[in-house]
C-alpha positions in Angstrom: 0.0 0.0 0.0 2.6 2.5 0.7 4.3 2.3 -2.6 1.1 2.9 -4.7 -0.6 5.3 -2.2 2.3 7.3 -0.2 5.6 6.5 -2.0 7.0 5.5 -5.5 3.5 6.3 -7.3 2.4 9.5 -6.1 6.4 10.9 -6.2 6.8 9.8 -9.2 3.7 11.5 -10.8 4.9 15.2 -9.6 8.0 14.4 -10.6 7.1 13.9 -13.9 5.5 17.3 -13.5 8.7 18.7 -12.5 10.7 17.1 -15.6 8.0 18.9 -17.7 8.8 22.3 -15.9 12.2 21.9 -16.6 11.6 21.2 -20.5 9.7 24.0 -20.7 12.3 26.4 -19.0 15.0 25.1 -20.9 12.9 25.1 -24.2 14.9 28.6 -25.6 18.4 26.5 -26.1 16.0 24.5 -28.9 14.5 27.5 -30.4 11.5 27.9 -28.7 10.0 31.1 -27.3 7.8 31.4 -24.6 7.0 34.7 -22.6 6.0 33.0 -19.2 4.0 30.4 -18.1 2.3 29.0 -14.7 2.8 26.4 -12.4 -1.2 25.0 -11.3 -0.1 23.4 -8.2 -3.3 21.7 -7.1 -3.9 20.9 -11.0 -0.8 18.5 -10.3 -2.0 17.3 -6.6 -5.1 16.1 -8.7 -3.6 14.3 -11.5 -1.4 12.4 -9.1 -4.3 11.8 -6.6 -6.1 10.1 -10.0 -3.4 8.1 -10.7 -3.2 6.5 -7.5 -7.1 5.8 -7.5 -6.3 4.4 -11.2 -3.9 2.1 -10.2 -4.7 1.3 -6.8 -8.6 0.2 -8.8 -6.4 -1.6 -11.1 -5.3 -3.8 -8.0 -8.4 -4.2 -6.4 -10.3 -5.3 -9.8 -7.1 -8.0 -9.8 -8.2 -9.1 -6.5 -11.6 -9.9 -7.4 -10.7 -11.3 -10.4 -8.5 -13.8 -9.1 -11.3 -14.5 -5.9 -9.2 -13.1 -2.9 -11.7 -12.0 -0.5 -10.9 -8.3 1.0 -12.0 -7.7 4.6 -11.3 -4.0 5.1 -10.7 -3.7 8.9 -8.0 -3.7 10.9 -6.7 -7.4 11.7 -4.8 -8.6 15.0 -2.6 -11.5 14.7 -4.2 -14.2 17.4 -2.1 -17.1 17.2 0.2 -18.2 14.7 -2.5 -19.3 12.5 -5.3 -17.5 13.1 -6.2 -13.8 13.2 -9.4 -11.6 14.5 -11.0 -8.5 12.6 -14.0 -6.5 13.2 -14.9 -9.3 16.0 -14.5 -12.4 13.6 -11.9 -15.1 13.9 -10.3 -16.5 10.7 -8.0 -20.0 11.0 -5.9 -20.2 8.5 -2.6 -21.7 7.8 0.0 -18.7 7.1 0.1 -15.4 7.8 2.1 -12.6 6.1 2.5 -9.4 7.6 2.3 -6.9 5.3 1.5 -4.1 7.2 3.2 -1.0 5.0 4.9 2.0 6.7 4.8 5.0 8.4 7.5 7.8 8.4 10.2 7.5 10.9 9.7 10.4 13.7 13.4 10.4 15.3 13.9 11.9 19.1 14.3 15.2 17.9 13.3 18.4 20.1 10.7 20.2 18.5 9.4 17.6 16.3 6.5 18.3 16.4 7.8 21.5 14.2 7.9 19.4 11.1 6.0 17.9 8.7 6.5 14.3 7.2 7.4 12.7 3.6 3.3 11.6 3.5 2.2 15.2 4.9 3.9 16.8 1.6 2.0 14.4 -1.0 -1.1 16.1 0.9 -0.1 19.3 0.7 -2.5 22.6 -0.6 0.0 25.0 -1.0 3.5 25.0 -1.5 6.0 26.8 0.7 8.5 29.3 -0.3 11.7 27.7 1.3 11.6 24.1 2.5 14.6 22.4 5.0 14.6 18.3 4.7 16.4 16.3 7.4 17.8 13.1 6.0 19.8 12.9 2.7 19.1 9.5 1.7 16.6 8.2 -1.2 13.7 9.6 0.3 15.3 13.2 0.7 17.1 13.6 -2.7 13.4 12.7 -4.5 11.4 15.0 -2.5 14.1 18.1 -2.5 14.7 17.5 -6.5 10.5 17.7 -6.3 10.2 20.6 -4.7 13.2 22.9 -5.8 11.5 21.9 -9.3 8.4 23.7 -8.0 10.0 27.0 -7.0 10.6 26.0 -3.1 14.5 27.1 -1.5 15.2 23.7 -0.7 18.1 22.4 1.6 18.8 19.3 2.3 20.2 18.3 5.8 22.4 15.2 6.4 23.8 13.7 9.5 26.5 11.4 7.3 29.5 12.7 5.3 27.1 12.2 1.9 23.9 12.2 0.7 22.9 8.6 -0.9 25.7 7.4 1.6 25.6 3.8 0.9 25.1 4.4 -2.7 28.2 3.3 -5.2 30.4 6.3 -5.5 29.6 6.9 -8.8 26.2 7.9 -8.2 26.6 9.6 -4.7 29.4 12.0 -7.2 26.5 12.4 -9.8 23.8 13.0 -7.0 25.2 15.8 -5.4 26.5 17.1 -8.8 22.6 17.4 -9.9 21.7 18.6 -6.2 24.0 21.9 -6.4 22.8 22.4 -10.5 19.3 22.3 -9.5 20.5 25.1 -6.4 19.4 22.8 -3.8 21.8 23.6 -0.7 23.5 20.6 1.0 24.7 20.3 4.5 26.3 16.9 5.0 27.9 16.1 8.8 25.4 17.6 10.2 23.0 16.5 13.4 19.8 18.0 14.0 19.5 19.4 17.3 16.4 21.0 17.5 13.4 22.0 15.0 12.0 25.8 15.2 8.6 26.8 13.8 10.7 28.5 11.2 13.6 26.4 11.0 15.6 23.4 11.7 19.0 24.2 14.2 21.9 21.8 13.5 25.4 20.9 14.9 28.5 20.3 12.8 32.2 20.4 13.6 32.5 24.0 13.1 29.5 24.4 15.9 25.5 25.2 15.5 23.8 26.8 12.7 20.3 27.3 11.9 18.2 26.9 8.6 15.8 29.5 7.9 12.8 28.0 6.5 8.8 27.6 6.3 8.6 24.1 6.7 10.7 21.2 7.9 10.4 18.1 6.4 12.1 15.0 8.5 12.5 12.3 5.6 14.2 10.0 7.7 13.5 6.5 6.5 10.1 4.8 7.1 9.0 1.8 10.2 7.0 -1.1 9.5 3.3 -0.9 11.2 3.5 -4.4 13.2 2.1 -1.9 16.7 -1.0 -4.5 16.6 1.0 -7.4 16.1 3.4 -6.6 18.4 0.9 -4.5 20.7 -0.6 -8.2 21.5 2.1 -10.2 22.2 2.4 -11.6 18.5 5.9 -13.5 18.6 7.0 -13.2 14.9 
């Protein structure tokens, strides 16, 4: 569910949109004049919202098609083979947890001063400047989103690159695309605290503070086993 709903789907779609932006504001190197043109952000919200129901219909249809019976409620693992939702028990003889994710919320003070990875595919507006704790996949494809769409965009990492345990090769390329597309990177740096207008970090030279409008902590995701686990489920 995350991938069609919260991850590769719905961040792929507005990037697509971004890849168009970029034609289009390059399109004077092949000749082609334009006097200005607008970005319709909630025009883009809406095509990638009706993608997702497209494919996410597709999968359900599949379901149906192939007889899998689709109890929407929440499920608790019982016993090893058995389960219980909405009240009902089912026996059967395996179960796979496959639970999706949520987005990692790391002990940082203020957190609650920032906005997650699944808040921004929500979003209404976009801000002016953006700061986005973690450099890994999930940072590098939402700051390359939204410096695309206008937002000041840094990206804030607590390991000496972005992409770290990427082969060199690409981490080189990464950051090379990073500072074309004038997204600001600050690698070797730990978070110490998130403002209302800003996130305040800590690197060998001492503290130093981001100025921005909205924090985004795209920290890696958890698996949702709290149920599971919640009731003494022994995996």
């Amino acid at each position: 569910g995350t991938c069609l709903n919260r991850g590769c789907i719905p961040t792929k779609s507005l990037l697509k949109s971004v890849q168009v932006i970029r034609q289009i504001q390059a399109a004077g190197a092949f000749g082609i004049s334009l006097d200005k043109f607008e970005i319709d952000f909630p025009a883009m919200m809406d095509r990638k919202d009706q993608i997702v129901r497209q494919l996410t219909g597709g999968v359900e249809s599949l379901l149906k098609k192939n007889g899998v019976k689709v109890v929407k409620e929440e499920a608790v693992p019982l016993t090893r083979n058995s389960i219980c939702a909405c009240g009902q028990v089912y026996d059967v003889r395996n179960i796979i947890l496959a639970m999706g994710s949520n987005p990692a919320r790391p002990p940082i003070k203020g957190i609650e001063n920032s906005v997650t990875s699944d808040y921004v595919l929500s979003m209404k507006e976009l801000p002016k400047s953006i700061a986005i704790i973690g450099g890994g996949v999930i940072g590098v494809e939402f700051a390359v989103m939204l410096a695309g769409l206008g937002c000041r965009t840094t990206i804030i990492e607590m390991l000496p690159t972005v992409l770290n345990t990427a082969d060199d090769t690409i981490i080189e390329y990464t950051e090379k695309m990073l500072k074309q597309q004038k997204i600001s990177i600050i690698t070797g740096a730990r978070v110490r605290e998130i403002l209302p207008d800003g996130p305040v970090y800590e690197t060998e030279a001492g503290a130093e503070k981001v100025s921005a409008e909205m924090t985004v902590v795209a920290t890696g995701r958890v698996p949702n086993t709290e149920s599971a686990l919640g009731h003494g489920f022994e995996f």
